[in-house]
N, C-alpha and C positions, 0 to 999 in steps of 0.2 A: 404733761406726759413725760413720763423718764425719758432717756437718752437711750439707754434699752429698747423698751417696747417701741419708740419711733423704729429702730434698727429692725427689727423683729417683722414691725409693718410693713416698714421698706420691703425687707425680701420676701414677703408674701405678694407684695403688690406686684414686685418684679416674677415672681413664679407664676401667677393670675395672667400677667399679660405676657408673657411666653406660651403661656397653656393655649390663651384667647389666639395667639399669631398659628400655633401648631394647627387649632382647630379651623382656622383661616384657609391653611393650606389644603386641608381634606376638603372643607367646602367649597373651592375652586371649581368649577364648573368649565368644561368645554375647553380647559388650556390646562396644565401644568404651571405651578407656581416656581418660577427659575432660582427663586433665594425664598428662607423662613424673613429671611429681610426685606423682603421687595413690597414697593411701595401698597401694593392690591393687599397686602397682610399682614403690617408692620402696624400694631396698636400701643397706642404712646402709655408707658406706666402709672402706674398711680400710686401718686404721694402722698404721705400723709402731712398734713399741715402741721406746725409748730409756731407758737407761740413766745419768741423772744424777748418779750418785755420782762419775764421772768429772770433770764439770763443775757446780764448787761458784755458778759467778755468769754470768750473760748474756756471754759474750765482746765486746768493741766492736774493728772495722779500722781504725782512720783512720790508716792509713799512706800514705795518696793526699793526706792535707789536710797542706797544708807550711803557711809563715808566715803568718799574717793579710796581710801585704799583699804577695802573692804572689799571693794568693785575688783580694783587689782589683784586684790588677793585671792578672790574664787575665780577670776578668768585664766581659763586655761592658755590664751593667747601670751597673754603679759607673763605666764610664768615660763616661755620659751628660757634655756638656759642660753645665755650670750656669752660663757668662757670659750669656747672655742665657734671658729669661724670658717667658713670657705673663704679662701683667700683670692679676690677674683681683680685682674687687669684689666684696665683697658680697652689694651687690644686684644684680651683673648675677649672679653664679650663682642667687640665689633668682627673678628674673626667666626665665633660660634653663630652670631644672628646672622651673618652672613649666610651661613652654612648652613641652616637649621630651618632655612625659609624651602616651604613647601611649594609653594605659587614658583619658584624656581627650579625646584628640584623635576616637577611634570615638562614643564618647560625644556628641559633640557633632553629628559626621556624623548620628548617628542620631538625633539631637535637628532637626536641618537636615532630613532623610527625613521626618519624621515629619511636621514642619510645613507640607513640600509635596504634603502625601498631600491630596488631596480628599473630607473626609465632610463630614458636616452636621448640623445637628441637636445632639442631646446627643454622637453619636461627634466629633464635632468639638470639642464642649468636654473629652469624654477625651483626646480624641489631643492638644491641648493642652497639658492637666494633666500628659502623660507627658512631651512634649516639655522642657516648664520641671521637669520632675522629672530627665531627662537632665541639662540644663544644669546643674543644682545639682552633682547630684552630680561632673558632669566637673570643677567649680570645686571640689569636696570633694579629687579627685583631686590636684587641680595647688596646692593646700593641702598636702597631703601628700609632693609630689613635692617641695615648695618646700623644704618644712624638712628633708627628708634630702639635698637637695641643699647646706643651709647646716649641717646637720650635719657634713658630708664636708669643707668648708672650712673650718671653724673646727677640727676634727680635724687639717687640713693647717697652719694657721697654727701649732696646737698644735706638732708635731711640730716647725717648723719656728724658730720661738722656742726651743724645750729644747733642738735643735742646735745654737744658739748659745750659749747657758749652757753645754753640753758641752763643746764646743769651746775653749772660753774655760779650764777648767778642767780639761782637756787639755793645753791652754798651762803652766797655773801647775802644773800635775804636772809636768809634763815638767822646768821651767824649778827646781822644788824638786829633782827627781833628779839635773839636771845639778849639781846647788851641791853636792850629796851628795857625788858622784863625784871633785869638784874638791877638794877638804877633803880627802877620802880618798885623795886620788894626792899630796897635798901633804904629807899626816903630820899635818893637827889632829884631834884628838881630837873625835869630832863624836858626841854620847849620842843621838842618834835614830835609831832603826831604820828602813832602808831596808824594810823589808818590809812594813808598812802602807801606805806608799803606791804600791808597786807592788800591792797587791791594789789599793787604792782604783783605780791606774789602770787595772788590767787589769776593774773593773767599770762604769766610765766607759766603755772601748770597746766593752764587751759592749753597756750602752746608747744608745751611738753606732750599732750596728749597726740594734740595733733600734726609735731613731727613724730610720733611713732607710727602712728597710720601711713602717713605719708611714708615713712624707710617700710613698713609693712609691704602698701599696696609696689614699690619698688622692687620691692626682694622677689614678690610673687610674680610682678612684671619681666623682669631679669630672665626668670626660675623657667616662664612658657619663651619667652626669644630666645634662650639658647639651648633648651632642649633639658631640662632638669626637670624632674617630679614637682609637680606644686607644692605637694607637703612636706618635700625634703629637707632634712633637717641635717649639719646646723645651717645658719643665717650664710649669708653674704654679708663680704666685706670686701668695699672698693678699695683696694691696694695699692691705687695707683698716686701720683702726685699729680695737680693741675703747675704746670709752668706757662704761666704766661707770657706773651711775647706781644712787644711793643710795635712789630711788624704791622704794615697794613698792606695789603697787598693791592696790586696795579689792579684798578677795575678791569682797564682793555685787556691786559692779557691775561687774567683771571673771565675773564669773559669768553675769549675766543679758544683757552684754555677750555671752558665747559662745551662748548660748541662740539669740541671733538673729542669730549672723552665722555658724552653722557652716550650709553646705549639706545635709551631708547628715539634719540633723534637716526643714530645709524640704524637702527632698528626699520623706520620710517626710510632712512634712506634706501634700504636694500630690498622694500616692496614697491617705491616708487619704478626700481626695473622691473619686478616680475610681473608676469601675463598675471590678471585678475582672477581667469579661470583655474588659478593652480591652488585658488586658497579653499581649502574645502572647509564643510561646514561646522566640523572638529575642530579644527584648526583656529578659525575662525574666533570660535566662542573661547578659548584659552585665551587666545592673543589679546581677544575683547576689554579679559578679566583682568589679564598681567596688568595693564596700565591705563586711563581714562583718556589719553592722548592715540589711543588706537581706534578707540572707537571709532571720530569722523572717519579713517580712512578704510574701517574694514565696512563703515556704511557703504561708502561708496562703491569699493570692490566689491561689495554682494551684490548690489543694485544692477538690473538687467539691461535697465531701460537705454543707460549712456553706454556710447561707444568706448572699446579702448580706449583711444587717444584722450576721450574726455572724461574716463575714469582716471586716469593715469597722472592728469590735468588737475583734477579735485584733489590728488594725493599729493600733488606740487604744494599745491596750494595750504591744505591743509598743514603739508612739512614746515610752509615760511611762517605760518603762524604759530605754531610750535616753539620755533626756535626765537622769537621774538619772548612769548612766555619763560622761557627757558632761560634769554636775556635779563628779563625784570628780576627772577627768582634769584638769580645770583648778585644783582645788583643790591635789592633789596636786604639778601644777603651780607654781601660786605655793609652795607651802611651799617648792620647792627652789630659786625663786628667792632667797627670804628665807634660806635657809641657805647657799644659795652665798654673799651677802652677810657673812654674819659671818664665815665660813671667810677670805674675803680680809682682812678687817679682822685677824685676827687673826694670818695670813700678813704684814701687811702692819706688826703689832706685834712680830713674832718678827724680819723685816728691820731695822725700824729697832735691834731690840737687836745682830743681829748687826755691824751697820754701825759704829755705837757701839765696838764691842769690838774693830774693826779700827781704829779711829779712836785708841782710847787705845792700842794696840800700837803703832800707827806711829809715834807723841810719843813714844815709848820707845825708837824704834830704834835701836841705837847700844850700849845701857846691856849691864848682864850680865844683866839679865833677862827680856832677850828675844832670840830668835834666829832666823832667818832663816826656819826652820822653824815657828818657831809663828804668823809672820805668813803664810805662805803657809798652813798651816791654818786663820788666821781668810780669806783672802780665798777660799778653797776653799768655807769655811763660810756667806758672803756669797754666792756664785754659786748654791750648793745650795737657800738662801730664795727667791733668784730666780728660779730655775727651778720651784720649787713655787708661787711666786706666777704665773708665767708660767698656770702647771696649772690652779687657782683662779678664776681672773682666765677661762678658756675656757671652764671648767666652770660659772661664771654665763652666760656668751655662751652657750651648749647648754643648760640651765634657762630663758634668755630663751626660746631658740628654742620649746622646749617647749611653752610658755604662747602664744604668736603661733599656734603648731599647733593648741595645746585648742579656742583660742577660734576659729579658722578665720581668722585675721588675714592670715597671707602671702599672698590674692591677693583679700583685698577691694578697695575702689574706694581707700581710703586705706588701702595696706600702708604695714605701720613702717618706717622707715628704720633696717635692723639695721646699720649700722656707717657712722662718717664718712667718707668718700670723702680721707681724708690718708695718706699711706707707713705702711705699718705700724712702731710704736712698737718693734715684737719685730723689724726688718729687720737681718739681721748687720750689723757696722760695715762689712764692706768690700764688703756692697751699698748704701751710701746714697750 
């Protein structure tokens, strides 16, 4: 039996026992049937059998997929024009995600409500407590919006750096096969095999493809965290420079430093005072949503059964486990700062070796022992370090990030300045 006709069976068997479960539900007697899926009416489909002795492995069609740049040249995607760019920072994307977050924006409204409501009294000093417990948390939010929006950038710079080492080493392939080719239509005698580096090339463009997806699904990521058209045209271009810094910073007072500038532990702290019956059931369910560290305590604030004092109790409590959490995340934190650190150092000891070995090849050029081919293997070898330092060198910039998040840094009154406002260092040559 075809592959077809099996398909074909499939879905008649599957419309047959839908029909059979529909007819199930009218013949119900004496009750109501609560789901077309409940056990009293739920009839198992029928397959049809197949025979795989016939067919020893998965068959694959790609008889529709012609030359790779045939594909690129009918996809409207690939033919995006990249001469001109948005030219985006930084801080203005950590500024914009900040800004642009909605889950903060209600928060605040509701935080603005709250404090035009007229009580008096102690309900006044609740309705307060909630208000500045909104506000925390809305600034917990746009914390959090901040750094996946500087996540999505540094992702895109990444991307957009190792296109250029790609590229570049696409060149020096291309530019070894044509020397190849030439020797070979000439009659010298050339001892290096074309076939190594046609695989090399052909896995350099399999990665070509797939850092443009990757700067793609970026641009589009960027495009919704700070408030731009998805289909907006032209591209994004991170503008910014990464400077790394050699600094590690003090766990303890990178520590106690997050303690008091994350919101949503003040958050927690400013319902540990108010009365439980002040949180209404609106209210409630925002707070819920803003952040998963609310949850225990707005359980227990709803909960009828405990007394104040042992409501009040659960939200102590709840608070010291928080802030323990909150401990490990930054701890955790720095360690990956300090490991991205060495990783470059030690990316950045493997470059200077490869460099070196390009260096004594090329004082050799000329001689018998060396040949055209093994200095384009060392310079292939030099772009390869590059481009994993490029990798390195991001993945500290995303470990900073991390730690700016633990500690609630990106939208305090003094947020860090994540990157220098100069052309990015990773800008292809023939955009500067």
């Amino acid at each position: 039996m075809r592959w077809a006709d099996t398909a074909a069976c499939t879905r008649l068997a599957f419309t047959l026992a839908f029909a059979a479960c529909g007819l199930g539900v009218i013949g119900c007697a004496g009750h109501r049937c609560r789901s077309v899926t409940s056990s009293a009416c739920r009839v198992p489909p029928t397959l049809a059998s197949y025979d795989r002795t016939a067919a020893r492995s998965i068959e694959l069609d790609t008889s529709i997929v012609s030359d790779p740049g045939d594909v690129v040249a009918n996809s409207p995607q690939h033919k995006i024009s990249t001469s001109h760019y948005y030219g985006l920072l930084a801080s203005e994307c950590q500024l914009l995600s900040a800004a642009h977050c909605s889950e903060a924006n209600l928060l605040e409204q509701k935080a603005t409500e709250l404090e035009q409501s007229k009580q008096h009294g102690s309900s006044q000093e609740a309705i307060a407590l909630l208000a500045s417990a909104c506000r925390d948390l809305a600034i917990h939010l746009r914390n959090r919006s901040a750094a996946e929006g500087l996540r999505l950038y540094f992702r895109l710079l990444e991307a957009e750096g190792q296109r250029n080492w790609n590229e570049l080493a696409l060149h020096e392939l291309d530019s070894a096969l044509a020397d190849y080719r030439r020797f070979k239509d000439q009659g010298v005698q050339v001892s290096t095999d074309a076939s190594p580096l046609h695989r090399q090339r052909h896995e350099l463009q399999d990665q070509h493809e797939q850092l443009w997806l990757a700067s793609a699904q970026s641009q589009g990521g960027i495009r919704l965290q700070i408030g731009l058209c998805a289909n907006d045209s032209p591209p994004i271009w991170p503008a910014s420079r990464i400077v790394v810094s050699e600094i590690i910073p003090d766990l303890d007072a990178t520590i106690a430093n997050g303690l008091c500038l994350r919101r949503d532990l003040s958050a927690m702290r400013r319902l540990c005072q108010c009365e439980s019956g002040a949180l209404d059931p609106k209210l409630m369910g925002m707070l819920s949503q803003a952040t998963p560290s609310m949850a225990i305590i707005l359980s227990a604030t709803s909960s009828g059964k405990a007394s104040g004092t042992a409501q009040r109790s659960m939200i102590c409590c709840s608070l010291a486990d928080q802030e323990q959490v909150v401990e490990e995340e930054i701890r955790q934190a720095a360690r990956s700062v300090e490991s991205s650190l060495i990783r470059i150092a030690l990316a950045k000891q493997e470059l200077a070796r490869t460099r070196e070995r390009l260096s004594e090849l090329e004082s050799l050029r000329g001689s018998d022992h060396v040949t055209l081919f093994d200095l384009s293997g060392a310079r292939l070898q030099v772009l390869r370090v590059e481009g994993e330092l490029t990798q390195r060198v991001v993945a500290w910039q995303l470990s900073v990030v991390g730690l700016w998040e633990a500690t609630g840094q990106l939208t305090c009154t003094a947020a860090p300045i994540v990157a220098q406002t100069a052309p990015s260092a990773l800008l292809p040559p023939a955009l500067h």
